[in-house]
C-alpha positions in Angstrom: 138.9 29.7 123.1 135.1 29.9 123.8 136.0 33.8 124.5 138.2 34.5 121.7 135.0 33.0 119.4 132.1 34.7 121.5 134.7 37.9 120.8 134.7 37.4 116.9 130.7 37.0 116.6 130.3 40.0 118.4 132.9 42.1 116.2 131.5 40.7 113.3 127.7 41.4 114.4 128.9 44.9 114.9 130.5 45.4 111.4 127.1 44.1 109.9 125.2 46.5 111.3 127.4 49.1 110.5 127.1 48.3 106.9 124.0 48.4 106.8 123.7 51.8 107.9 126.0 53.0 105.5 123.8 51.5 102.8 121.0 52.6 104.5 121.9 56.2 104.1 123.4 55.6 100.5 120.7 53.5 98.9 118.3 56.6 98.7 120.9 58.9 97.4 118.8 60.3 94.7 119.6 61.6 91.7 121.1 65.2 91.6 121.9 67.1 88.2 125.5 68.4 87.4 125.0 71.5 90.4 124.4 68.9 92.8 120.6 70.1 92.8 117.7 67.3 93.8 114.6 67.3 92.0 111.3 67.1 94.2 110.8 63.1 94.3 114.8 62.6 94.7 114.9 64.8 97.2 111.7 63.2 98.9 113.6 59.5 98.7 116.4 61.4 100.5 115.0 62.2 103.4 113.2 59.0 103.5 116.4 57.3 103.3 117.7 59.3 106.1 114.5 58.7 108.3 115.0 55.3 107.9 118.3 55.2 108.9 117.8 56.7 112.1 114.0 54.9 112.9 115.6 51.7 115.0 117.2 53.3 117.6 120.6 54.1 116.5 123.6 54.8 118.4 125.5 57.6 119.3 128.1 56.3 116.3 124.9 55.8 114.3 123.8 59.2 114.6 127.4 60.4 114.3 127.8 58.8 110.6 124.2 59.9 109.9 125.6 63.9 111.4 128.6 63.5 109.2 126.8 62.9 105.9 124.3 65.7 105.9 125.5 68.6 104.1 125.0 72.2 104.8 121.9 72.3 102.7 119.7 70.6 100.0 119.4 72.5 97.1 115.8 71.4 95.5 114.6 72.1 91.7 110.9 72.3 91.3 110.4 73.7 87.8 112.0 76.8 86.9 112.3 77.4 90.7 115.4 76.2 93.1 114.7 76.2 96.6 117.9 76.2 99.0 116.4 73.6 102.9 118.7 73.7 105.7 119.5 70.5 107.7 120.2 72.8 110.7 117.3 70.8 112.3 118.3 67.4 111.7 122.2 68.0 112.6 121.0 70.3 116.2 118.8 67.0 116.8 121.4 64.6 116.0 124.0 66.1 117.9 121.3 66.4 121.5 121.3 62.6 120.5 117.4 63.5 119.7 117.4 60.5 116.9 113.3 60.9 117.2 112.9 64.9 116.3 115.1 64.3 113.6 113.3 61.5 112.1 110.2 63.0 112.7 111.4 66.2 110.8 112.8 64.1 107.8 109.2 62.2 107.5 107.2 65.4 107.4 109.7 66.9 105.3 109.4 63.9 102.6 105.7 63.8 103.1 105.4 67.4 102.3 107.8 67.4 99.0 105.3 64.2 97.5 102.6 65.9 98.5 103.6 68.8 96.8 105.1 67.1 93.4 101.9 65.4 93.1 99.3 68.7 93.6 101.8 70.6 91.4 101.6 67.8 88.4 97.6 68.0 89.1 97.6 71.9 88.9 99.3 72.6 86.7 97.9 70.9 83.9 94.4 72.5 84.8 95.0 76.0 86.1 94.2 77.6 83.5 90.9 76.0 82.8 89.7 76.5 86.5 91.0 80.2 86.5 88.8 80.8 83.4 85.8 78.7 85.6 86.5 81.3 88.2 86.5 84.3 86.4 83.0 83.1 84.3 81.2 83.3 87.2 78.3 85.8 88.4 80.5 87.6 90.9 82.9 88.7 88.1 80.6 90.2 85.5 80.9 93.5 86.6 84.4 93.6 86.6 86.2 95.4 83.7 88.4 98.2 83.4 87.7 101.7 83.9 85.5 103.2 81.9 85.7 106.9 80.4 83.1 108.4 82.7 85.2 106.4 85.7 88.2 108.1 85.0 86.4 111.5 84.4 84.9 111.3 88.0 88.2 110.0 89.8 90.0 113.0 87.9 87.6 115.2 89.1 87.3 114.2 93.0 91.1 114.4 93.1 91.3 117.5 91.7 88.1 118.8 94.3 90.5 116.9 96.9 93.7 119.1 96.1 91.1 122.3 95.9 90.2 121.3 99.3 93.7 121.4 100.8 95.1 124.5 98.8 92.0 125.9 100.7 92.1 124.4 104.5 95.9 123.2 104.0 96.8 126.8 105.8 94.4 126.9 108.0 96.8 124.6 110.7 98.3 127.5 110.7 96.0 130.3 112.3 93.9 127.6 114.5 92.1 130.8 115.7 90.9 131.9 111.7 90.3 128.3 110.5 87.9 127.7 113.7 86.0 130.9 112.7 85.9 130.0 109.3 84.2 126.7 110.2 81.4 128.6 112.5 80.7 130.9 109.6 80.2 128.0 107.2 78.0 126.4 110.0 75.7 129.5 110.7 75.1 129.8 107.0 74.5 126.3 106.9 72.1 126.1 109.4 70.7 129.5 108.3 69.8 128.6 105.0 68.5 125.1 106.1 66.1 126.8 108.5 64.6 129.2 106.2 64.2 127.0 103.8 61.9 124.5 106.0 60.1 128.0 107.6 59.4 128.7 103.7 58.1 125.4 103.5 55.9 125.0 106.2 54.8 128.5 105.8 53.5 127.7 102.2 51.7 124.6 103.4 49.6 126.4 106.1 48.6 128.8 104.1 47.1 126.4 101.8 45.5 125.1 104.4 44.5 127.8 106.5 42.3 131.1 106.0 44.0 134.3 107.5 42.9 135.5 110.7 40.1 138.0 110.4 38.8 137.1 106.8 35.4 136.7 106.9 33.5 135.4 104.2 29.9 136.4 103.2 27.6 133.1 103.0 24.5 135.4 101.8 26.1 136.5 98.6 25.3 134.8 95.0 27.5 134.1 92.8 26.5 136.2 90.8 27.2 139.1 93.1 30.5 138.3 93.4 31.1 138.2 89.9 29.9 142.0 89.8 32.0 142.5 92.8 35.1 140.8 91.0 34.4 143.1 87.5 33.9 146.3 89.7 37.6 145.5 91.1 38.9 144.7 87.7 37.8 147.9 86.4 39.7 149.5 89.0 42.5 147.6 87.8 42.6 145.4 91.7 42.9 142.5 89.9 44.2 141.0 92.9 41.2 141.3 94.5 39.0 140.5 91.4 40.8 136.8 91.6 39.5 136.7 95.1 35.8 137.7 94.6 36.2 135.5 91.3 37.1 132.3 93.6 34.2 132.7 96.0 32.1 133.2 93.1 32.5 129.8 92.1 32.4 128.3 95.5 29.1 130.2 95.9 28.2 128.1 92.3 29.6 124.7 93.7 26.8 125.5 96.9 24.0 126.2 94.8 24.0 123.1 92.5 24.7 120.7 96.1 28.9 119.7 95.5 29.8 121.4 98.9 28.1 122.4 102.0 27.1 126.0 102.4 30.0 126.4 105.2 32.4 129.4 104.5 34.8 128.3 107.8 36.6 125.8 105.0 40.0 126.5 103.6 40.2 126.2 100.0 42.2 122.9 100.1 39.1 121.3 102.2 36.7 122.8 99.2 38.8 120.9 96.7 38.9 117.6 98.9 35.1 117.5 99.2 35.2 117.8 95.5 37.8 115.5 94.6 36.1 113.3 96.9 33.4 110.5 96.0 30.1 110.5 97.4 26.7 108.2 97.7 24.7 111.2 97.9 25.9 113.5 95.5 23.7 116.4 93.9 25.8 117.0 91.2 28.5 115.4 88.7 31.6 116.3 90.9 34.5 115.5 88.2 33.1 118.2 85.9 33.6 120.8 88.7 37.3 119.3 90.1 39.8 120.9 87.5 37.9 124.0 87.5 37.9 124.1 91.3 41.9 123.3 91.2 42.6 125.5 88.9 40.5 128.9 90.5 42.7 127.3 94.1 45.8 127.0 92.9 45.8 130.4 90.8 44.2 131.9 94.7 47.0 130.7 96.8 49.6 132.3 94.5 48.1 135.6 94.2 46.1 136.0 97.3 47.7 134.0 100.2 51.1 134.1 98.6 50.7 138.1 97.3 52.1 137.5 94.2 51.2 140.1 91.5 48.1 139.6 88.9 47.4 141.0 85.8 44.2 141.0 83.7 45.1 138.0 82.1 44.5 136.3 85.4 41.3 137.8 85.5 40.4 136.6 82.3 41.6 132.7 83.0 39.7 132.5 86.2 36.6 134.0 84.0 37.2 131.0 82.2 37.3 128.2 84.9 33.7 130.0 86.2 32.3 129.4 82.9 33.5 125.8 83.2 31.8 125.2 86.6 28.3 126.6 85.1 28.6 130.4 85.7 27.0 132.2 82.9 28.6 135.6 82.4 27.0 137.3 79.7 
């Protein structure tokens, strides 16, 4: 008798805690629309439901029931967007007996769909306004669309670019032509490169420098080299009238005390000594430094740089004399 009761407890014990599974896995159904489709929270009380189902240590028969309610798949509405999770997971778990992976998959899952119905609500309503917020910012300013003058310079490297390989595209071809052709390019190159810095520093030591062998007279006048400069004038050397003109006028700049009487100085050192500021000074220098650049500069390009001169350049470097105190008549 005292079996036969201890028997019916235990069968009744056992039917209770069946049912209570069953609602357990039914009470958070959710609410699906006429395609059978969740929407986020439904979906997210699902899983919950599920999770809960299977957080007390079920039974194999627990998990079983759980196993045969899943379906294939959850089909989930978020907006305009449906979105198709497998329960592949949770059914592999469930039928290991691994009731803790597939409640710990269902949680996360649940946490992630509230998660993301909340931030979606929050976004949405503001992502606009903090898209504009971004954009206004200093980083942006110089962004806008291509201008005309962009357009014209893309056009123009890509047509350079096709140019380029109608050129080269055939030289894969004859390896043995295209390596010649680059050589050829490279020896110009280089060439024209080269003479251009040997044309450079050539013109800058000769306005610094005297040529080898010149020799100056220190015991001339100016005055006698302003005859010497007219005699070569009139023998139409107005080359060398320019050059008797200069020294006239540095003959000038010694006599009234600007420059040391020193003849070993280029020209450029002349003009630096007069362009110069001094305590001692015997004369007003700045009435004597354009002058003095203009009688240099007109000497290195027709002298040092044998340019040709004409009788106007005679007559201009009359002038700059005159200027510096040299009385010709």
């Amino acid at each position: 008798m005292r079996r036969s009761f201890f028997l019916i407890v235990m069968l009744m014990a056992m039917q209770a805690r069946i049912t209570n599974t069953q609602t357990q896995i039914t009470v958070h159904a959710g609410q699906v629309d006429a395609d059978g489709a969740y929407d986020v929270e439904s979906f997210a009380a699902e899983l919950q439901g599920l999770a809960d189902a299977l957080e007390n240590e079920p039974t194999a028969d627990d998990m079983a029931k759980v196993r045969s309610s899943l379906p294939k798949s959850w089909t989930v509405k978020a907006g305009e967007n449906r979105y198709v999770i497998s329960c592949e997971v949770v059914d592999k778990a469930l039928a290991a007996g691994n009731a803790d992976d597939a409640t710990d998959w269902l949680y996360h899952m649940s946490e992630e769909a509230r998660s993301y119905s909340a931030g979606g609500a929050k976004s949405n309503g503001n992502a606009r306004a903090e898209l504009d917020k971004i954009l206004a910012g200093n980083e942006f300013a110089a962004v806008h669309p291509p201008s005309p003058w962009d357009l014209f310079r893309q056009r123009l490297a890509a047509w350079a670019n096709r140019l380029l390989d109608k050129i080269f595209g055939g030289i894969e071809r004859y390896p043995i032509g295209g390596k010649i052709l680059f050589w050829s390019v490279m020896i110009v190159a280089v060439g024209f490169i080269a003479l251009w810095l040997f044309r450079f520093m050539m013109s800058r030591d000769r306005m610094d420098t005297l040529p080898a062998g010149e020799i100056v007279s220190a015991s001339r006048t100016w005055q006698e080299w302003i005859r010497m400069a007219r005699e070569a004038a009139a023998r139409k050397d107005f080359r060398e009238a320019v050059h008797f003109a200069y020294w006239a006028g540095i003959a000038r700049l010694e006599d009234t005390g600007v420059v040391p009487k020193d003849r070993t100085k280029t020209p450029r050192e002349y003009l630096r000594l007069v362009a110069a500021a001094s305590e001692h000074e015997l004369a007003q220098r700045p009435i004597y430094r354009v002058p003095l650049g203009e009688l240099t500069k007109r000497l290195e390009r027709i002298w040092y740089a044998n340019r040709g001169a004409g009788p106007e350049d005679f007559a201009e470097t009359l002038k700059q004399l005159e200027a510096m105190g040299c009385q010709l008549e």
